[in-house]
VEXBA-159582 format. One record per residue (C-alpha): x, y, z; residue number from 1. Coordinates in steps of 0.02 Angstrom, whole numbers, m for minus. Layout:
> X,Y,Z,NUM .
...
END
This chain:
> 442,1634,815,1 .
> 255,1625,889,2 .
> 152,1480,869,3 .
> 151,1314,765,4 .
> 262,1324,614,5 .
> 162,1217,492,6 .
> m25,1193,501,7 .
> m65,979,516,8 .
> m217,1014,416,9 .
> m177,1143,288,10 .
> 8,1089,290,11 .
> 57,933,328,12 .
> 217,919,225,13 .
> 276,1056,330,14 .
> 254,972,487,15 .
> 334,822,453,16 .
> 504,934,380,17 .
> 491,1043,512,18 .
> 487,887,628,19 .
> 623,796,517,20 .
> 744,942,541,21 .
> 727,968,698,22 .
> 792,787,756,23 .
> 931,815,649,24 .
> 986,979,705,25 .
> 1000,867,868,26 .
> 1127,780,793,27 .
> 1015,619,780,28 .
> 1121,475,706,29 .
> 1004,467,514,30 .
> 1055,259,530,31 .
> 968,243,679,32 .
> 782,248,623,33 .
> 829,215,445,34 .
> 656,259,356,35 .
> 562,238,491,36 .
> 468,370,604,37 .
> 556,496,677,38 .
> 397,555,800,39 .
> 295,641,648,40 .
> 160,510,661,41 .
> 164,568,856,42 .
> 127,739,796,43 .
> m43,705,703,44 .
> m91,565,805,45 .
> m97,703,936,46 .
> m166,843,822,47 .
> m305,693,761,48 .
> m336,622,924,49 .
> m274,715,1068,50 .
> m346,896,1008,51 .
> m501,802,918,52 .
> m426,833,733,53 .
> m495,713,644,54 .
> m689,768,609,55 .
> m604,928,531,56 .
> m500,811,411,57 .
> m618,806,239,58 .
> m670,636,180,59 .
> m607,622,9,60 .
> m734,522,m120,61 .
> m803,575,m308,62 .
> m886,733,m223,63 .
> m748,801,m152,64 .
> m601,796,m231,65 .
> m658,947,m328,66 .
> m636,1051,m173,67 .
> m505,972,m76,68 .
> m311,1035,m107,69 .
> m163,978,m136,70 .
> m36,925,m21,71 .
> m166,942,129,72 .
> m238,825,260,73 .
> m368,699,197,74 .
> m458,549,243,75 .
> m498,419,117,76 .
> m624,255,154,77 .
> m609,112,34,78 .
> m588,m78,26,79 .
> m408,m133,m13,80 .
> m442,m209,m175,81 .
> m251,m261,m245,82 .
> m80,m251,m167,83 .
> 34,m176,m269,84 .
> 205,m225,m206,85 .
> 356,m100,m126,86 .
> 436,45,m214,87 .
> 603,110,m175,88 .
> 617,314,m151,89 .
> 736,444,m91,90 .
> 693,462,70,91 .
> 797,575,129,92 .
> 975,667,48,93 .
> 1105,816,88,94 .
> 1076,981,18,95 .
> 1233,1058,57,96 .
> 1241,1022,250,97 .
> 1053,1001,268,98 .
> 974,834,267,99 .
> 798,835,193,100 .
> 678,693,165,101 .
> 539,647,28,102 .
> 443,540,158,103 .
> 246,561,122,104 .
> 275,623,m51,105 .
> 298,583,m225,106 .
> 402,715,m291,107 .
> 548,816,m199,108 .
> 531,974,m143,109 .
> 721,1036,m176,110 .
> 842,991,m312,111 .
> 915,830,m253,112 .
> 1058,836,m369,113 .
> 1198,720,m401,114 .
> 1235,684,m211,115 .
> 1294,549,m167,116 .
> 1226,571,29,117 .
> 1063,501,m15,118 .
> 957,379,91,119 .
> 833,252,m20,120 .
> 683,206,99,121 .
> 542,85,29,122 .
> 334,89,50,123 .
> 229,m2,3,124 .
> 68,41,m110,125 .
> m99,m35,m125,126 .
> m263,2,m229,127 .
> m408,60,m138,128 .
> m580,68,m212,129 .
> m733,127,m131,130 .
> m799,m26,m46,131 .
> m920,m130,m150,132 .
> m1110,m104,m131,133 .
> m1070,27,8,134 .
> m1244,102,32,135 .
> m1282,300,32,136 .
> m1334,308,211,137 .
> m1190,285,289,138 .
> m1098,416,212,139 .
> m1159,605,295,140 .
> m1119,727,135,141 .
> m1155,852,276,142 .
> m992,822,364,143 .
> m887,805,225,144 .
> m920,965,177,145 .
> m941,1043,335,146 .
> m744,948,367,147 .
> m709,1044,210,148 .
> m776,1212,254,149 .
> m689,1215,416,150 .
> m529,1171,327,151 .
> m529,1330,226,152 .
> m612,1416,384,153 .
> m451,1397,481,154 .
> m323,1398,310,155 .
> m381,1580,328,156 .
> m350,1610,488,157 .
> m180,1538,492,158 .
> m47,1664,504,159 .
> 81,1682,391,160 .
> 254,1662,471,161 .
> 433,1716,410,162 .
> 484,1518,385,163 .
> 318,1492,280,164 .
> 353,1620,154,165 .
> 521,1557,143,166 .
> 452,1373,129,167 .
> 317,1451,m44,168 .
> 320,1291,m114,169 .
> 210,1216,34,170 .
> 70,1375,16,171 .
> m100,1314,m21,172 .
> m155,1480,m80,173 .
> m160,1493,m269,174 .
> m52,1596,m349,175 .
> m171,1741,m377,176 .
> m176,1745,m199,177 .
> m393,1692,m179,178 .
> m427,1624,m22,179 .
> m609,1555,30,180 .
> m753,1444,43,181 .
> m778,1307,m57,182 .
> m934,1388,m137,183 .
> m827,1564,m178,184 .
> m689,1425,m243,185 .
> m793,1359,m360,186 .
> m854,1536,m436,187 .
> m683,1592,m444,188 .
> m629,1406,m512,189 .
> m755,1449,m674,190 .
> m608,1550,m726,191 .
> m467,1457,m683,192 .
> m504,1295,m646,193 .
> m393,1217,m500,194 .
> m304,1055,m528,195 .
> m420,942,m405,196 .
> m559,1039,m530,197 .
> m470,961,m681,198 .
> m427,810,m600,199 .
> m626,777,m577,200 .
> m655,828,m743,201 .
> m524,694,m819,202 .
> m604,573,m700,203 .
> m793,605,m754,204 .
> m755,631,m930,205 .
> m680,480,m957,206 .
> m727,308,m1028,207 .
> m721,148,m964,208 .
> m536,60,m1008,209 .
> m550,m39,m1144,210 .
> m426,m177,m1085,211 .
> m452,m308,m945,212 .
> m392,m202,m807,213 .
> m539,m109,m756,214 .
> m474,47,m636,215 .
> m667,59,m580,216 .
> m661,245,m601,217 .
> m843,342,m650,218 .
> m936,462,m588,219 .
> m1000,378,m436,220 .
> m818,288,m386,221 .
> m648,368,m343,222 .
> m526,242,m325,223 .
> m354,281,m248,224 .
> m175,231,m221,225 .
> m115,221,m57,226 .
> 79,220,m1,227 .
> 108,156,169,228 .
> 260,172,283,229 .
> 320,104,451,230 .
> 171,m36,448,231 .
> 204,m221,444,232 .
> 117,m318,299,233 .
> 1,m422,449,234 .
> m83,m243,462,235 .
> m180,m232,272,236 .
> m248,m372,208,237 .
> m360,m406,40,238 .
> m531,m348,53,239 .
> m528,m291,216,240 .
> m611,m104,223,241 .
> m495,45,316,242 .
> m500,209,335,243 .
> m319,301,296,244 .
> m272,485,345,245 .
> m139,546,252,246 .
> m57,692,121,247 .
> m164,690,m39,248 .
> m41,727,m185,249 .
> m92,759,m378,250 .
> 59,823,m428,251 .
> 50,860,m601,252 .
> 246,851,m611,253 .
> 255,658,m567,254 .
> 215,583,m727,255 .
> 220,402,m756,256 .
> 319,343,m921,257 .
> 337,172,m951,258 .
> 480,177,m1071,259 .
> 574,254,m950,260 .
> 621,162,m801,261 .
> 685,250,m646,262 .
> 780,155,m540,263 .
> 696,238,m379,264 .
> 505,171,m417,265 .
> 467,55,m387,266 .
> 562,m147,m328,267 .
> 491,m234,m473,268 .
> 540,m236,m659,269 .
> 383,m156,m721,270 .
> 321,1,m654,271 .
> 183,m39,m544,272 .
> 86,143,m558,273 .
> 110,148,m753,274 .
> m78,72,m748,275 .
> m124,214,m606,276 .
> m98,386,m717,277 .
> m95,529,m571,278 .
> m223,606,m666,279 .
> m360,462,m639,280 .
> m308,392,m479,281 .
> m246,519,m323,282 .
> m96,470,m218,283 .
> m120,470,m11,284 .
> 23,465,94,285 .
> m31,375,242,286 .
> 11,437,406,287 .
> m115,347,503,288 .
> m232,194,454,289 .
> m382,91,554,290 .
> m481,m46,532,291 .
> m652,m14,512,292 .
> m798,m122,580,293 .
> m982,m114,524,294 .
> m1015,4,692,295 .
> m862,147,638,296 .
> m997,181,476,297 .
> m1158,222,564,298 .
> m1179,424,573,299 .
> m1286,431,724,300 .
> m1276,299,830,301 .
> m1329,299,981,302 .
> m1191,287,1121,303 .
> m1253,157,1219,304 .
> m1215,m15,1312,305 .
> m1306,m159,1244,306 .
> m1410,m205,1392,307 .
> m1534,m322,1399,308 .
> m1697,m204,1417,309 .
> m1644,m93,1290,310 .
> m1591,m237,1170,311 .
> m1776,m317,1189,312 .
> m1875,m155,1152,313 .
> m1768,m133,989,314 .
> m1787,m310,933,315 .
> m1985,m317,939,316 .
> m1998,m160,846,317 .
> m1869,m235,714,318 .
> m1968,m383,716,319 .
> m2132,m297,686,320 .
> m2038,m205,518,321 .
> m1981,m374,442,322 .
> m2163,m455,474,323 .
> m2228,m300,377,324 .
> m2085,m327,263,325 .
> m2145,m499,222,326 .
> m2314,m494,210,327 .
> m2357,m532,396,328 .
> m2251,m678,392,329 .
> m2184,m682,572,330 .
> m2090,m836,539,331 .
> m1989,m779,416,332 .
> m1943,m637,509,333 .
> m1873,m742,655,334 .
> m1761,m831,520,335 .
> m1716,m670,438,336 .
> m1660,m571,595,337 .
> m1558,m739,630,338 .
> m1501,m726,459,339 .
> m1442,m539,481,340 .
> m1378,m558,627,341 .
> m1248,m697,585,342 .
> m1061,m691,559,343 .
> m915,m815,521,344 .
> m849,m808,710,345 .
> m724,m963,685,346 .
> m686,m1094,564,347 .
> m657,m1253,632,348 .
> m542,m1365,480,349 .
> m650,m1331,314,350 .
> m827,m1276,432,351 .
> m854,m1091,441,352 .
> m946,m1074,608,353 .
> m1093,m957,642,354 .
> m1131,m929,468,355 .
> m1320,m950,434,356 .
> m1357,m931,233,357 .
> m1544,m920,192,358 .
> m1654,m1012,63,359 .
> m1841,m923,53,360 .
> m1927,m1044,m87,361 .
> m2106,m1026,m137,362 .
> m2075,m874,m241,363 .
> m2111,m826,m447,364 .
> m2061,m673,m533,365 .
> m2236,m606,m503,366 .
> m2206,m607,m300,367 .
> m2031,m578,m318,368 .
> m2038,m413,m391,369 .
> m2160,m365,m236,370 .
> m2088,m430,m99,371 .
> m1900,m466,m166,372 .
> m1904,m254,m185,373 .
> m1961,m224,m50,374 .
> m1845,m338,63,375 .
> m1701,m282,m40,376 .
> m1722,m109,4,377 .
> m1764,m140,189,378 .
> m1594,m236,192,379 .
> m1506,m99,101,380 .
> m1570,30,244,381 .
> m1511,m78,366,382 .
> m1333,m133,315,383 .
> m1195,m41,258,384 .
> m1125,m154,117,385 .
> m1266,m251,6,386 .
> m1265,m321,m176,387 .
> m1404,m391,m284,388 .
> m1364,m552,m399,389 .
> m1464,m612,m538,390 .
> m1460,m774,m552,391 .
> m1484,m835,m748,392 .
> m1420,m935,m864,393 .
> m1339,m787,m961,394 .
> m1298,m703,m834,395 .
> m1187,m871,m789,396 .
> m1113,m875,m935,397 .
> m1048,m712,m935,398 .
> m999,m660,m770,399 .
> m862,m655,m704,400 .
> m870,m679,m517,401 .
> m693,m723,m481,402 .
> m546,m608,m480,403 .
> m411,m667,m568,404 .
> m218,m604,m607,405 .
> m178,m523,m746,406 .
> 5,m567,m784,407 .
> 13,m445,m924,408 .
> m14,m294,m811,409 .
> 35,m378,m654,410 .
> m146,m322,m560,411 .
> m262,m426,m465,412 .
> m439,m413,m591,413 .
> m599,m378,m467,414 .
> m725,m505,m474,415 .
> m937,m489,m422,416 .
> m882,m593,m266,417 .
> m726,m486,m223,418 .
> m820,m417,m68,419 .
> m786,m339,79,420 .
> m818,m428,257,421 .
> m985,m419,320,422 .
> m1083,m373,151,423 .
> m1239,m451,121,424 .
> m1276,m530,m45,425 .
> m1465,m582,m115,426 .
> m1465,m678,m254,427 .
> m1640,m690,m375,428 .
> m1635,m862,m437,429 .
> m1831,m851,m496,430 .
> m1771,m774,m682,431 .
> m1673,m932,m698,432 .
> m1737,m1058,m847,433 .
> m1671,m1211,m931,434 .
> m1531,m1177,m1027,435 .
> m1345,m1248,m1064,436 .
> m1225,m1190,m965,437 .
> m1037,m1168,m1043,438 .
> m864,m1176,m959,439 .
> m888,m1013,m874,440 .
> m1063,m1030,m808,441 .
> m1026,m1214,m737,442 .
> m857,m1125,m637,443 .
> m960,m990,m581,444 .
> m1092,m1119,m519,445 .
> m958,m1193,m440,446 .
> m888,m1024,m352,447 .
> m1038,m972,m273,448 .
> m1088,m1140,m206,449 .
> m911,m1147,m143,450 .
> m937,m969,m48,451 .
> m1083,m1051,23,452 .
> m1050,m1207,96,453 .
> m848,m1135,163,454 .
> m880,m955,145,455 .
> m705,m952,40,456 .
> m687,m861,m131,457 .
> m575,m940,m257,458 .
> m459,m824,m330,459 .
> m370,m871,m510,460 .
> m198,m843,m521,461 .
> m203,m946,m681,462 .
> m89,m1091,m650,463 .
> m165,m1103,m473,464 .
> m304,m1058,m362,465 .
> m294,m965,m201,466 .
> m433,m989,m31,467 .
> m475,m815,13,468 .
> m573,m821,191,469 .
> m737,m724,170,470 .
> m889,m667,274,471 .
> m1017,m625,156,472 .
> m1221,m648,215,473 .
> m1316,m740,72,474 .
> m1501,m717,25,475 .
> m1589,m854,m71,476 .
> m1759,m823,m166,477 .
> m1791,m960,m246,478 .
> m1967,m1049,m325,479 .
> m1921,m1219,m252,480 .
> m1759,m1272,m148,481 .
> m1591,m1205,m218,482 .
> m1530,m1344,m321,483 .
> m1362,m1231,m365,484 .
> m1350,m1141,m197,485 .
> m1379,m1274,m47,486 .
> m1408,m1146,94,487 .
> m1398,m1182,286,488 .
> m1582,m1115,309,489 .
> m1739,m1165,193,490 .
> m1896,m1092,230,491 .
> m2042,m1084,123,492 .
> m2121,m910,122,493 .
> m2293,m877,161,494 .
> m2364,m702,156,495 .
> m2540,m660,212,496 .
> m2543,m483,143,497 .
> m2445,m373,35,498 .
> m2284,m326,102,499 .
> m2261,m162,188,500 .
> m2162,m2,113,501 .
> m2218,128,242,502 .
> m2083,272,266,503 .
> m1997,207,442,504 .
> m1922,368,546,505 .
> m1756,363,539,506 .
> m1719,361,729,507 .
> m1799,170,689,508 .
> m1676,156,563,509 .
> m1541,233,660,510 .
> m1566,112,836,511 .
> m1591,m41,718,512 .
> m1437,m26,621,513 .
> m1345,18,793,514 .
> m1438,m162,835,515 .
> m1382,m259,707,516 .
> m1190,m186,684,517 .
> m1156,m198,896,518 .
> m1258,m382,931,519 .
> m1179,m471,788,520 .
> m1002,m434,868,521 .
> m1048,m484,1047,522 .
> m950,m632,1137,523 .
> m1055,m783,1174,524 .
> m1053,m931,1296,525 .
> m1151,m1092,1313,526 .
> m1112,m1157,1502,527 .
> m1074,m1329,1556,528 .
> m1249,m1351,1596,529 .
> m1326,m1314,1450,530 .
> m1210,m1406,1343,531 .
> m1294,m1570,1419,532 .
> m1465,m1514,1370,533 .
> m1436,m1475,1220,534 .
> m1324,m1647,1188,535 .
> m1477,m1733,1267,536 .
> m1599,m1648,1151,537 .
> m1492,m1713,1000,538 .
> m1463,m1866,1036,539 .
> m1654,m1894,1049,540 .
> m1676,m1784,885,541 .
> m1569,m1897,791,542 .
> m1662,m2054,874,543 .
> m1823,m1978,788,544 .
> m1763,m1939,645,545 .
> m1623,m2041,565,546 .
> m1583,m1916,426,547 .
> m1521,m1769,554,548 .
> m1332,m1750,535,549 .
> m1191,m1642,598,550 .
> m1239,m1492,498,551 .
> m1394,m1492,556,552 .
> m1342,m1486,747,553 .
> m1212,m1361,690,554 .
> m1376,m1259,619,555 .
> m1477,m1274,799,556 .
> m1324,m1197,893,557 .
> m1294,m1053,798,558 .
> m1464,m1011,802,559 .
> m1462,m1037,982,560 .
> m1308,m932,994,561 .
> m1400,m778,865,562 .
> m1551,m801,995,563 .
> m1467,m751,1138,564 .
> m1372,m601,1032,565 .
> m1542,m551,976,566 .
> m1609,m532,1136,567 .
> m1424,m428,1208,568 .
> m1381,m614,1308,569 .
> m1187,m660,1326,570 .
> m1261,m848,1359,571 .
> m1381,m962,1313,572 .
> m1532,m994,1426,573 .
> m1650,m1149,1411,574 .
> m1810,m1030,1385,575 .
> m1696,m969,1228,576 .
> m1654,m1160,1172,577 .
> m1831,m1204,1184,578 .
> m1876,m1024,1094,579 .
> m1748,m1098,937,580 .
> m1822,m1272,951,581 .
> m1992,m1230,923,582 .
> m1942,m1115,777,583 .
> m1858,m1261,704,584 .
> m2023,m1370,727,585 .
> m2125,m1241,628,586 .
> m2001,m1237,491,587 .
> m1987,m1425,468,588 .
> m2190,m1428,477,589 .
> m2206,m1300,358,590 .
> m2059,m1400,242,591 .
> m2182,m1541,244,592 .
> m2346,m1452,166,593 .
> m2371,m1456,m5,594 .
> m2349,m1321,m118,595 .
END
C-alpha cells in the first residue's frame, strides 16, 4: 500500500486504529499500557507540530460548526467552566481475534457483542464555554475559515485506498458522494442539510433553559464537552482558559436517556451528560491540550524581544492614547498603564502581591457616559478578556455573582465573577443611589470587596464555601471614594478636554497589545542596593506621615516593580523609584484639593 493510511486531519479515528492495530499485531502485551497511549498522541503531535499541522486544524466556535465534519480534526478555545467527574468506557474488546478500541470516541465502530475480552478504560470530561468577555479581536474569522477551506482542499485530494473503502464507516464524504468547499457545501446543504447544519440550527433555535442550570448556549456562544485521556488532574484546573485539539463527534446515535443507566458512562450514580444533550453541546476527544496565556491570542504580533529601546518607543505612544483617552489627563494615564499592566505574581499568606486595583472618583453619570465609553472601549481593544459591571442597588439585589452547586443536577452554576485569569473588570458605581439592600445584595457586596482586597472568589457549595485564587484587573469609577469597593489606587480624575475617540491604526493596536500581554509576564528584581533605598525612603515616609501602613509600602513597590516592566527593565533603578515617588506625591496632592 502507498502512502499514509488514514488522513490526521480528515481522519483521525483512522489513525489512531490504524496505530492501535498495528502495536498489537506486534504482539504488544494490551496490560501493559492499560488505557493509556500507545504512541497515537506521537502521531499528531508530529502531524501538528513537526509538519506544521496545526494552522490547517479549523477552530471550532458558533460560526463554524456549520461547516466543520464529523469525526475530523478540530480545535476548540474555551475556559474550563465545571469539571464533570470520570466516566468508565470500553476501551478496547476482541472481535473474533482482533482487538479494537473506542479510545477518542463515544460510540463503537463494530458490534462489540457479548464478549467477555473487553477492556473498561476511564476519562475524564469537563465543560468548556467560550471564555467570558473574550473580545472579537482576537479571534481572525479569516483563519478559521481559511483552516476550514484547506481542510476540504486536501479531503479532496486524499486518495482513496483499498483499506479506506473497507474502513466506509470512517468516510467523510456524504453519502451522495458531494465533495467541496464550504461555500458549494452550503448550496448543496439547502437540500439536505448536514448534521453539523442541524446541529447549529438546534443550537440557534433554541431558548434559554428554563431551570437553574444555564448551558450558556445562543447564538453568539458554543459551549462544549471535552473528554480527556492520559492527563493527570494537576493539568486542568477551574477557570483556567486552554486550547484542546481533538476528534469532534455529534453522533446522532449516542443518545443520552436518563432512565436508563448504562453501566459503562459514566463513575457516578447519575449520568453526568444527561444535562449535555449531543444535540446542544458537541463532544471533543482530546488528543492534545495547552495552556493558553494572554500572548497565544494576539493574531499579529510582532515576533520580537522586549528590549529596552523598543519597549520605550511603544510606551510613549501608549501613553499619548490614554492621555487622549482621558481628556489630557497625563496622570491618570501613568496610573492606568500601571493599572493594566499589573498581575497577581505571588501571594504571600492572605496578600495577593502585584495586584494594583484602581479607584478614579470625581465622576457623575453625565462624564461617565463620555469618558467611561470611551475608556471602556479603549480597554476592550487592548485586552483580550474584559467585562462591564453596573453597580446599583438592583442590580445587587439580583445578581448573582457567585457560582454555586447545584446538588440537584450535580453542575457547578456560573456566576458574573466566574472569570478567567487575566480579565479585566470595570465596574460603574456612579448609577448607584440610596436604597436597601437585601440578603443577596449585602453577600454580593461582600464578594466583590472580597475579590478586591485577596483577589479570591467565593464559590457556594451550599453547606460550605470554597477560596478560588483569581487574577482579575478591577476598574473603579466612582463620584467620591469607593465606600463598597476599597481599591489599592484612588485617584481623582481631572480632564482638561473631551476625551479622544480618533480611529487608532491597528499596527498601534497590534504593538500595544503585544506590549501589554509580553511586559506584564516579565521576571523582575530589586537588588540589594536598592532595597536599602527604598527601606530608607519608608522609614522617613512613615516618620512624616504617621497614617502610612504596610499596604501602602506594598502599593509603592509594585508600582516600582510595573515601572520598570513599563519601560522593558528586569530591575529597578533609582531614576525609576524616584519616577514612582513623584507620581505618588501628585496623587496624594491632588487627594488633598477639594472637590
Amino acid at each position: 500500500m502507498v502512502g499514509v493510511a488514514y488522513d490526521c486531519l480528515a481522519n483521525p479515528l483512522g489513525a489512531v486504529r490504524s496505530s492501535f492495530e498495528k502495536v498489537m499485531a506486534s504482539d504488544s502485551d494490551l496490560a501493559s499500557f492499560d488505557g493509556k497511549d500507545w504512541g497515537a498522541i506521537d502521531l499528531f503531535r508530529n502531524f501538528l507540530f513537526d509538519q506544521s499541522g496545526l494552522s490547517q486544524v479549523p477552530i471550532l466556535n458558533h460560526k463554524t460548526i456549520k461547516w466543520v465534519q464529523p469525526n475530523t480534526l478540530v480545535r476548540f478555545r474555551g475556559m474550563i467552566q465545571d469539571m464533570l467527574g470520570n466516566e468508565f468506557y470500553a476501551g478496547a474488546y476482541k472481535d473474533g481475534t482482533v482487538w479494537r478500541t473506542n479510545k477518542f470516541m463515544d460510540v463503537s465502530r463494530f458490534p462489540m457483542g457479548s464478549s467477555s475480552d473487553m477492556r473498561i478504560w476511564e476519562r475524564r470530561l469537563i465543560y468548556c464555554v467560550p471564555v467570558p468577555g473574550q473580545n472579537s479581536w482576537t479571534e481572525s474569522e479569516a483563519v478559521m475559515y481559511r483552516s476550514v477551506d484547506c481542510e476540504f482542499q486536501q479531503r479532496d485530494k486524499r486518495p482513496r485506498s483499498g483499506d479506506e473503502a473497507i474502513d466506509s464507516m470512517d468516510s467523510l464524504v456524504s453519502s451522495d458522494g458531494f465533495q467541496g468547499s464550504p461555500s458549494a457545501k452550503k448550496m448543496r446543504e439547502n437540500e439536505h442539510p448536514s448534521q453539523a447544519t442541524q446541529f447549529q440550527e438546534s443550537i440557534t433555535g433554541s431558548a434559554c433553559s428554563s431551570s437553574s442550570w444555564e448551558l450558556n448556549i445562543d447564538r453568539d456562544s458554543l459551549s462544549c464537552i471535552v473528554k480527556i485521556y492520559d492527563s493527570p488532574e494537576s493539568d486542568l484546573k477551574l477557570n483556567e482558559v486552554f486550547e484542546f485539539v481533538g476528534v469532534l463527534t455529534l453522533d446522532s446515535e449516542f443518545q443520552v436517556d436518563k432512565d436508563e443507566y448504562d453501566e459503562f458512562s459514566n463513575g457516578f450514580g447519575e449520568d453526568a451528560l444527561v444535562h449535555f444533550p449531543p444535540n446542544k453541546v458537541p463532544r471533543l476527544h482530546c488528543l492534545i491540550h495547552r495552556k493558553l496565556a494572554v500572548h497565544d491570542l494576539l493574531q499579529h504580533s510582532p515576533m520580537m524581544e522586549p528590549k529596552p529601546d523598543l519597549v520605550k518607543g511603544i510606551r510613549e505612544a501608549l501613553l499619548r492614547h490614554l492621555t487622549a483617552v482621558l481628556g489630557n489627563d497625563d496622570l491618570a494615564a501613568h496610573f492606568m498603564l500601571f493599572h493594566l499592566l499589573s498581575r497577581v505574581n505571588s501571594r504571600v499568606d492572605t496578600v495577593a502581591v502585584g495586584k494594583l486595583s484602581l479607584n478614579l472618583t470625581r465622576f457623575s453619570k453625565e462624564s461617565v457616559s463620555v469618558f467611561g465609553t470611551q475608556l471602556s472601549l479603549a480597554i476592550k481593544n487592548l485586552l483580550p478578556f474584559t467585562h462591564c459591571l453596573p453597580l446599583t442597588v438592583e442590580y445587587l439585589n439580583t445578581a448573582s455573582l457567585a457560582p454555586r452547586k447545584d446538588y440537584e443536577t450535580n453542575r457547578l452554576t456560573t456566576g458574573v465573577l466566574q472569570l478567567a485569569e487575566g480579565t479585566h473588570l470595570m465596574i460603574d458605581e456612579t448609577q448607584l443611589q440610596s436604597g436597601t439592600l437585601n440578603s443577596v445584595g449585602v453577600e454580593n457586596a461582600r464578594l466583590l470587596k472580597y475579590l478586591m482586597e485577596f483577589q479570591k472568589v467565593e464559590y457556594d457549595f451550599k453547606y460550605y464555601k470554597m477560596e478560588i485564587p483569581a487574577d482579575i484587573q478591577l476598574l473603579i469609577l466612582s463620584e467620591g471614594k469607593s465606600n463598597i469597593l476599597p481599591a489599592d489606587l484612588v485617584l481623582p480624575f481631572q480632564p482638561s478636554s473631551v476625551g479622544s475617540s480618533e480611529t487608532v491604526p491597528t499596527e498601534a493596536l497590534e504593538a500595544w497589545r503585544w506590549y501589554l500581554a509580553i511586559l506584564r509576564s516579565l521576571p523582575h528584581s530589586i537588588d540589594s542596593e536598592m532595597q536599602k533605598v527604598i527601606e530608607n525612603d519608608l522609614v522617613e515616609a512613615r516618620q512624616a506621615d504617621r497614617s502610612l501602613g504596610s499596604q501602602d509600602f506594598s502599593r509603592l513597590l509594585t508600582m516600582g516593580r510595573l515601572m520598570s516592566l513599563s519601560l522593558g527593565e528586569a530591575c529597578l533603578s533609582l531614576e525609576q523609584w524616584q519616577m514612582v515617588k513623584e507620581l505618588e506625591r501628585l496623587r496624594r496632592a491632588r487627594l488633598q484639593l477639594k472637590t
